[in-house]
C-alpha positions in Angstrom: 56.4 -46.9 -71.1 55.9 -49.2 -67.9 57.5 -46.7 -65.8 55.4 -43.6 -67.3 52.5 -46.1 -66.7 53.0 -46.6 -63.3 53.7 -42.7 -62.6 50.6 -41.7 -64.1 48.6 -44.6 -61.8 50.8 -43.4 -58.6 50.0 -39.6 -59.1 46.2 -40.0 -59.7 46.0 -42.0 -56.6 47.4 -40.2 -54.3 45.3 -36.6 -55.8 42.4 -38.7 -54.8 43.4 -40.1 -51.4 44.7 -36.2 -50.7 41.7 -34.7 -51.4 39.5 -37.5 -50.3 41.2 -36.9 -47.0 41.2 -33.1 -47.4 37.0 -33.4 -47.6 36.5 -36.0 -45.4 34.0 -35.3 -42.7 33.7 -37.2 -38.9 31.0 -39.9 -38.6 30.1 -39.4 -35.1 28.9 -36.9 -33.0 31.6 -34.1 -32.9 32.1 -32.0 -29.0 34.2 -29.0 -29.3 34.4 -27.3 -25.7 37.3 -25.0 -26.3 38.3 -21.9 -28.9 41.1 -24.1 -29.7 39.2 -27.0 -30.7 36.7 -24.6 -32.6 39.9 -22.9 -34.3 41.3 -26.4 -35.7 37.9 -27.8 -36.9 39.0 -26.7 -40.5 42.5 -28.5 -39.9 41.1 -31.2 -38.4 38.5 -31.9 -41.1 39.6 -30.0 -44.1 37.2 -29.5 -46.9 34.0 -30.8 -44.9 31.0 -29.1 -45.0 28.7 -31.5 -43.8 28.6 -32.8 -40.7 26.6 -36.6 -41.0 26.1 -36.0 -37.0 25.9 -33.7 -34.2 27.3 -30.9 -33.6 28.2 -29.8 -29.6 29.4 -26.3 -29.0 30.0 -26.2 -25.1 31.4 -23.0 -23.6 33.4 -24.4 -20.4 36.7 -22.9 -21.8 35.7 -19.4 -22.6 35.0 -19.5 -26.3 34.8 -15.9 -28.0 33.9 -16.6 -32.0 33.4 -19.8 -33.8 35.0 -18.1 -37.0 37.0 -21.5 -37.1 33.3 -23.4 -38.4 32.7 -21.4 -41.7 33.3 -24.1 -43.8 30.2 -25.7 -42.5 27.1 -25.5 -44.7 24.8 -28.3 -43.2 24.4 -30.9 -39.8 22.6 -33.6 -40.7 21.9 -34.3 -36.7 20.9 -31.8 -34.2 22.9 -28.9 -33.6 24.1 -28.2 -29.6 25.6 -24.4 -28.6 25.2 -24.4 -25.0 26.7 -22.6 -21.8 28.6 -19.8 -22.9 29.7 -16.7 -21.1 32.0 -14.7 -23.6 30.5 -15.9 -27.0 29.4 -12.2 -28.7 27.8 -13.7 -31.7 27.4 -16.5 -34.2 29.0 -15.4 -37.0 31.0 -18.4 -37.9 27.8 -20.3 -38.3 27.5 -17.6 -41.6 27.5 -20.3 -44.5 24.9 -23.1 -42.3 22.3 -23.7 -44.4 20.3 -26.3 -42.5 20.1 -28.3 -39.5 18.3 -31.7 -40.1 17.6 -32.1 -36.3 17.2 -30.3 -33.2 18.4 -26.8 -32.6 19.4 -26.3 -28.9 20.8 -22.7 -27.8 20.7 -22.8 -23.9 22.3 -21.2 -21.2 24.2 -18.5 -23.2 24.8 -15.3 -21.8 26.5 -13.1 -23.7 25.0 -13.0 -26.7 21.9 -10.4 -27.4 20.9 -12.0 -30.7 21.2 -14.5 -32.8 23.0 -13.0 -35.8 25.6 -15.0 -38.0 22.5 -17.5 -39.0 21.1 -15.5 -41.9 21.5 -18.5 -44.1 20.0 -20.7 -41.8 16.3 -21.9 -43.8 15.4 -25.1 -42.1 15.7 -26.6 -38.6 14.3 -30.6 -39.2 13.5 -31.1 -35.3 12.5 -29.1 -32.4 14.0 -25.0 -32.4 14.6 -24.6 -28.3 16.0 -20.8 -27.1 16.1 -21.4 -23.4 17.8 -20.1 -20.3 19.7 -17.6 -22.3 20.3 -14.4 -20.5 21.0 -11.2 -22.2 19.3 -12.5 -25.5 17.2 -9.7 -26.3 15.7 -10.6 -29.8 16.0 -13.4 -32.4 17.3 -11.3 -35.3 19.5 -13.5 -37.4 16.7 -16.3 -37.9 14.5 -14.2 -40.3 15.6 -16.9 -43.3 13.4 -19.7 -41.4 10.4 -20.3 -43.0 9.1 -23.3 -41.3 9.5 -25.2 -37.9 8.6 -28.7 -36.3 8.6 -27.2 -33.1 9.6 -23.5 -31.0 10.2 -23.3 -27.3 10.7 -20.3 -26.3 11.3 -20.8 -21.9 13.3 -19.3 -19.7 15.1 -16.1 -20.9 15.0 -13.3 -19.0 16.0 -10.2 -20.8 13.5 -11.4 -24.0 11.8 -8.4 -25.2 10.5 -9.7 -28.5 10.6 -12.6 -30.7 11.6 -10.2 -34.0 13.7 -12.2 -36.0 11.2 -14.6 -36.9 9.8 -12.9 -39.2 10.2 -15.6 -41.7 8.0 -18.2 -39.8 4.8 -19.2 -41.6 4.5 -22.7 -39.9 4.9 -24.7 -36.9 4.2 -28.0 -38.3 5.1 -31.1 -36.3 3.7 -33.2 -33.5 5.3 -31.6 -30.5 4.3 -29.0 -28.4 5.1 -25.4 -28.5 6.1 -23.3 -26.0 6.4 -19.7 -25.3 6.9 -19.3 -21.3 8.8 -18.1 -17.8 10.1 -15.1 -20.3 9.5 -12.7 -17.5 10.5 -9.3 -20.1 8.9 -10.4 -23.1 6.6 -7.5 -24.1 5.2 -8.4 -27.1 5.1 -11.7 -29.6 6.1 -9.3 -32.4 8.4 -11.1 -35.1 5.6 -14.4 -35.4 3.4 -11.8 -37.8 3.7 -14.4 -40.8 2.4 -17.2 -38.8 -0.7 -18.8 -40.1 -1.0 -22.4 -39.1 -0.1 -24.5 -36.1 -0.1 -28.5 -35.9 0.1 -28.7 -32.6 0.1 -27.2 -28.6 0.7 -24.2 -27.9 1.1 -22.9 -24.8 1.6 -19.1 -23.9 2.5 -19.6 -20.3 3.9 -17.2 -17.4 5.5 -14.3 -19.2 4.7 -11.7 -16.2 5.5 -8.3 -19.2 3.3 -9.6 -21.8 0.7 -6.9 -22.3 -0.9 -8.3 -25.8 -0.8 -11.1 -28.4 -0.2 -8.7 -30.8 2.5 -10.3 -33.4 0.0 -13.4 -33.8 -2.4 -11.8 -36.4 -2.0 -14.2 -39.3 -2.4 -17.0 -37.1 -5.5 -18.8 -38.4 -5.7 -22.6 -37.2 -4.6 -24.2 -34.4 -5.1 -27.6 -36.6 -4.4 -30.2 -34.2 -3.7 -29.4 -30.7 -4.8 -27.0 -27.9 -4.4 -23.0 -27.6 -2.9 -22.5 -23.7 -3.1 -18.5 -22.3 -2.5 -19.0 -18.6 -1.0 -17.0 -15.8 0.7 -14.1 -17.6 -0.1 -11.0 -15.3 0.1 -8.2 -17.4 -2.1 -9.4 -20.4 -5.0 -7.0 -20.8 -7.0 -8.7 -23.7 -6.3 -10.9 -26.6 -5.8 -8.8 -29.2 -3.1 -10.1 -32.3 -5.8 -13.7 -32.3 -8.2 -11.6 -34.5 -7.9 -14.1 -37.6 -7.9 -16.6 -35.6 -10.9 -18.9 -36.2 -10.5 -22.7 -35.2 -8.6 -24.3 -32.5 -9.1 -28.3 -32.4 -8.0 -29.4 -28.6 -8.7 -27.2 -25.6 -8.8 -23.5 -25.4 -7.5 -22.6 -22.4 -7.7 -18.6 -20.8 -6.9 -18.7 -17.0 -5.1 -17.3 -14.2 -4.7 -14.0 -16.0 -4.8 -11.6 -13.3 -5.4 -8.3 -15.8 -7.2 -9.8 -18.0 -10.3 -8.0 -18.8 -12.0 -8.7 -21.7 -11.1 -11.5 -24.6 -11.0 -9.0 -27.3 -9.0 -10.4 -30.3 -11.1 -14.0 -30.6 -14.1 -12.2 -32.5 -13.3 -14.7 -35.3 -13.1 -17.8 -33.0 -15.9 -20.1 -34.2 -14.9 -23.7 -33.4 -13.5 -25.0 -30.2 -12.7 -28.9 -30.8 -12.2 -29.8 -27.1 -12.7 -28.2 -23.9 -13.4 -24.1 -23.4 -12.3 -23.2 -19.6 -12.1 -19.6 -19.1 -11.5 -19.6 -15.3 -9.4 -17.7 -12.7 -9.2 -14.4 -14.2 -10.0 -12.2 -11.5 -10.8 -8.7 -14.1 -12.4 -10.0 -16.7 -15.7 -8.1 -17.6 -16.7 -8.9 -20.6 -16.8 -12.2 -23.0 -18.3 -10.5 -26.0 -16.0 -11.0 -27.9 -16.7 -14.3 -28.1 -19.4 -13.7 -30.4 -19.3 -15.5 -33.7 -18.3 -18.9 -31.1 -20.4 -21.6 -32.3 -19.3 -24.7 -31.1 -17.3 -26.0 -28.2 -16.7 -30.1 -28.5 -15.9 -30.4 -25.0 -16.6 -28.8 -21.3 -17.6 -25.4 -21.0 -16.0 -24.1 -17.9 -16.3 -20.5 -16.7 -15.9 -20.1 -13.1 -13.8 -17.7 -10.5 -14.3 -14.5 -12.9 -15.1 -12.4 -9.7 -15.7 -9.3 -11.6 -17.9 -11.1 -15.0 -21.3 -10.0 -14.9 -23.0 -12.1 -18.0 -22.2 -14.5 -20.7 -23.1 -12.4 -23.4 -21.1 -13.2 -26.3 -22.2 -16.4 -26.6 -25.7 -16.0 -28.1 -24.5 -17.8 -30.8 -23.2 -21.2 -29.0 -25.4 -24.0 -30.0 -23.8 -27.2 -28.9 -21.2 -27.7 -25.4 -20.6 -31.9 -25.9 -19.7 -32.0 -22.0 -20.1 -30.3 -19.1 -21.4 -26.9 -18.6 -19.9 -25.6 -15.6 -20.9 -21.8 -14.4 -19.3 -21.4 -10.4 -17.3 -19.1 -8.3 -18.5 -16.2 -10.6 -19.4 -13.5 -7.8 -20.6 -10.4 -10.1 -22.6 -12.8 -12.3 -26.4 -11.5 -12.2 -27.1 -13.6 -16.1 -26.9 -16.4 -18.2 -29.4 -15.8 -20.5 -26.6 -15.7 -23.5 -26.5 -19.7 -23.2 -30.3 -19.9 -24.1 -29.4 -21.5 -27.6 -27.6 -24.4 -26.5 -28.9 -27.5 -27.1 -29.5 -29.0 -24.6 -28.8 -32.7 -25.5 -25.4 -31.7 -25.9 -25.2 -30.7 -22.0 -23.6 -34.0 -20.2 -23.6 -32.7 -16.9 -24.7 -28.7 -15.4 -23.3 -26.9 -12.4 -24.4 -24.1 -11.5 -23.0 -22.6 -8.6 -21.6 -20.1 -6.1 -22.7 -17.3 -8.1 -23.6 -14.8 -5.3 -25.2 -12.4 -7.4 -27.7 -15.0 -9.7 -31.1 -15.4 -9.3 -32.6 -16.2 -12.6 -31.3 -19.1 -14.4 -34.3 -20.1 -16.1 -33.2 -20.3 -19.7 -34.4 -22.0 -22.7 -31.4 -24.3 -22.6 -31.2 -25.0 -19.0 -35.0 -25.5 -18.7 -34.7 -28.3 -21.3 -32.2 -30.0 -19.9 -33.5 -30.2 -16.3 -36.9 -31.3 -17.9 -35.3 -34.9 -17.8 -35.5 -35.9 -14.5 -32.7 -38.1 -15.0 -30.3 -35.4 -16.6 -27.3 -34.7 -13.5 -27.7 -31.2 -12.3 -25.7 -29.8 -9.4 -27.0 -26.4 -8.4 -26.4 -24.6 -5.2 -25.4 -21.5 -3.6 -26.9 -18.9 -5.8 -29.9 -16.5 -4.9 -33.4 -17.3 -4.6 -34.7 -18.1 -7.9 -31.6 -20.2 -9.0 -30.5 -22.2 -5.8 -31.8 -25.4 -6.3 -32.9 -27.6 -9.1 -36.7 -27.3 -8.6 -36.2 -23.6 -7.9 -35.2 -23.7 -11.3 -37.6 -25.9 -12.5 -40.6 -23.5 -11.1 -39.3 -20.3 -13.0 -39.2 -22.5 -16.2 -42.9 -23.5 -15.8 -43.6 -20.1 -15.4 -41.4 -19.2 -18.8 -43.0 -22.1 -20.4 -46.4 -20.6 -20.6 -45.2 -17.6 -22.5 -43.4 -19.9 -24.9 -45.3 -19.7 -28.5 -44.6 -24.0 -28.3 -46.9 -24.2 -24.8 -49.5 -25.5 -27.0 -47.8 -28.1 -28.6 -49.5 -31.5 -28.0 -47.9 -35.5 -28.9 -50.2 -37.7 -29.0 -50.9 -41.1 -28.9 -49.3 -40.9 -25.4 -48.3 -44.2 -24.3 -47.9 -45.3 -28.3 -46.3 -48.6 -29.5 -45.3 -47.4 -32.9 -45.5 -43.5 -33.8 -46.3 -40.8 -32.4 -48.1 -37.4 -33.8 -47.9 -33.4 -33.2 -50.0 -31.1 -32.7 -49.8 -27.0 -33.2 -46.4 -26.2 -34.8 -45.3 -26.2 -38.2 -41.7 -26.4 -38.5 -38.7 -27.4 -37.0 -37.2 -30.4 -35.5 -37.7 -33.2 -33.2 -35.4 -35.3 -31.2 -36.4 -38.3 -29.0 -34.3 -38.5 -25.8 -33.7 -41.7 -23.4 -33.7 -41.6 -20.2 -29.8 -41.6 -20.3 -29.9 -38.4 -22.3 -29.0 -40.0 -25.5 -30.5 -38.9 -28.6 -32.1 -41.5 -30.3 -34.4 -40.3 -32.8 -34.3 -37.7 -35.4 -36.9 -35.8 -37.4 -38.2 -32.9 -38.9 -41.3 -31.5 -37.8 -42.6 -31.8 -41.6 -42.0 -35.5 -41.7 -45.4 -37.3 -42.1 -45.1 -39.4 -38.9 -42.5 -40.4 -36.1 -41.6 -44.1 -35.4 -40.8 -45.2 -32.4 -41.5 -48.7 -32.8 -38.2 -50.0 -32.7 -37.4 -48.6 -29.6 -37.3 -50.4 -26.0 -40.3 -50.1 -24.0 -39.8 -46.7 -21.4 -39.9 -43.2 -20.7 -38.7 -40.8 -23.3 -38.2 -37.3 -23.6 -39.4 -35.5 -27.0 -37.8 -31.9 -28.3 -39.4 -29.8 -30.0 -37.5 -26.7 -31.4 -39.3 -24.3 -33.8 -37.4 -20.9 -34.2 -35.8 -19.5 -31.5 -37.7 -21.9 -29.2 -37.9 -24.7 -27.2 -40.1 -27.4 -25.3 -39.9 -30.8 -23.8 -42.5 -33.7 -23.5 -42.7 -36.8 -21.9 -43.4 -40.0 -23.8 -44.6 -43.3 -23.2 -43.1 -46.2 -25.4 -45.3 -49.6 -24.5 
């Protein structure tokens, strides 16, 4: 009975160490860099299917297939396939599931696409396709439904980004990047996109003739929108559901760029708006349902932009308002509704072709003396501050608010106005701060707790808008 016993105990133990052994997976980062190491992984580890660590697939030893990796169905770490000059495809990737790192595929040249990683659904870190040449589309990704982070840099033959398909989020805190593709056409593939996190940057892609494959995308929800130096990019069409972008929107050095068509939607800009350097651009009317920018405004070197319009319905800037180097520009009158206590500082400037600046919003803020203003070399009219500052007094007296009378002037504790009936009131320092805020059918306006100086008092009514001075004792 003892002996049976003991058999019985003897044979159970070694099943388990044998297939213990048989499933066991390594602990560390795993390097294969030869098709003889990739052919033994499933001798080498039999039975595992999930790596705990890395996986490095380096190509110094002419590696054709990685048929020898089927077996693996998840990397907990980040997976590495890098510098390879025979590998046709992935297809021994076929049963990976998901990657709980970083994807890195650089500096492969042999492969067009990237099928064999149809099962592929999640990528936990950043997804970086760089350097690859002869990559000509991402088919074999479609399953991926979410990212942290995409950078697409560097590979030359890139036509399109089709294989993404799947892609309705690019959700984490690092930057994205789509740039130095010199062949990529189009952004078609990123159709389901709706929402990213974070940066991202559309940078230096010499073939790229439209956004088009970007027309879900919706918010940019916590970083900035970057368009700059791709050379073939006519407009912006593929942003048209686009709508809010929280950092800096940034449209420059866009040598065929003539018009922003595809942003009619944009109505928030969280940061700075700089739309500089693009040497065709005609037109900014698209811009028109643009609201609010919660930075600088910067338009300058548009040689060939003759107006603003399209921005008609920009109320508030929150920094500087910068308008220079524009050489065709003959208006600004679409910045007339900009209030102008959001205006930190104004250039204006270098605009060969401008001669009337004399807007509602510009007047306003140049009627405190003390608000910074550097204007020069524009025409007659609009080349110096108190060139300016004449035209407005001229506007002034054809504005309906002309009449409009505050009185007592010095006061110690409230003021009153005279001849309007709506609207609202905002006391100014002399530091441009506001400091006060009322409606013009409040029953008084107290200033008494305020230091003893000069103060600047808006009044809007409508679609207008005037300034006086007042005296606190």
């Amino acid at each position: 009975m003892k002996q049976i016993a003991f058999l019985f105990i003897f044979a159970t133990t070694f099943i388990f160490t044998f297939f213990e052994a048989k499933a066991q997976c390594p602990t560390t980062t795993i390097e294969l860099n030869s098709q003889e190491d990739i052919d033994n992984f499933a001798s080498d580890y039999p039975g595992c299917t999930e790596l705990l660590e890395d996986l490095e697939i380096y190509g110094g030893n002419a590696v054709t297939n990685l048929n020898g990796l089927s077996q693996i169905q998840s990397i907990d770490g980040s997976l590495w396939i890098e510098g390879h000059t025979e590998l046709s495809n992935l297809i021994g990737l076929h049963n990976l599931t998901s990657i709980g790192g970083a994807f890195i595929f650089r500096s492969n040249y042999s492969l067009s696409n990237m099928n064999g990683l149809e099962s592929l659904t999640s990528v936990g870190d950043r997804l970086n396709i760089s350097n690859n040449g002869g990559l000509i589309n991402l088919a074999g990704l479609e399953n991926l439904s979410s990212l942290v982070s995409l950078k697409i840099d560097g590979n030359d033959d890139l036509e399109n980004l089709v294989g993404l398909s799947g892609l309705s989020s690019l959700g984490g805190s690092l930057p994205n990047f789509i740039q130095y593709n010199p062949n990529l056409i189009s952004l078609e593939g990123l159709n389901t996109l709706t929402t990213i996190v974070s940066n991202f940057d559309i940078y230096s892609n010499d073939s790229l003739t439209s956004l088009d494959g970007l027309n879900s995308l919706e918010n940019i929800t916590d970083g900035r929108l970057l368009i700059d130096q791709n050379q073939s990019l006519s407009d912006l069409s593929g942003l048209g559901n686009l709508t809010f972008v929280a950092e800096t929107l940034s449209i420059d050095f866009n040598v065929s760029l003539t018009s922003l068509e595809g942003l009619n939607n944009l109505s928030i800009v969280g940061n700075v708006l700089s739309i500089e350097n693009n040497s065709y651009l005609t037109s900014i009317t698209a811009l028109s349902n643009l609201q609010q920018v919660g930075g600088d405004l910067f338009i300058s070197n548009n040689y060939d932009l003759p107006s603003l319009s399209g921005l008609e319905n920009l109320t508030a800037i929150n920094g500087i308002l910068s308008i220079l180097f524009n050489e065709s520009m003959t208006s600004i009158e679409a910045i007339k509704n900009v209030d102008s206590s959001t205006i930190t500082i104004l250039q204006i400037g270098f605009n060969d072709l401008l001669s009337q600046c004399s807007v509602e919003s510009v007047c306003n803020y140049l009627a405190i003396p003390t608000n910074e203003a550097n204007i020069n070399e524009n025409l007659g009219g609009c080349n110096t501050r108190q060139e300016i500052e004449a035209n407005c007094e001229l506007s002034t007296q054809e504005n309906p608010l002309s009449e409009v009378e505050i009185y007592p002037n010095p006061t110690n504790d409230s003021f009153n106005i005279s001849n309007v009936k709506e609207g609202t009131i905002k006391v100014i320092d002399s530091q441009g701060r506001i400091v006060k805020h009322y409606n013009v059918s409040d029953s008084f306006y107290s200033v008494k707790d305020l230091s003893e100086g000069i103060y600047f008092v808006q009044i809007r009514s409508g679609n207008q808008t005037t300034v006086r001075q007042l005296i606190k004792n």
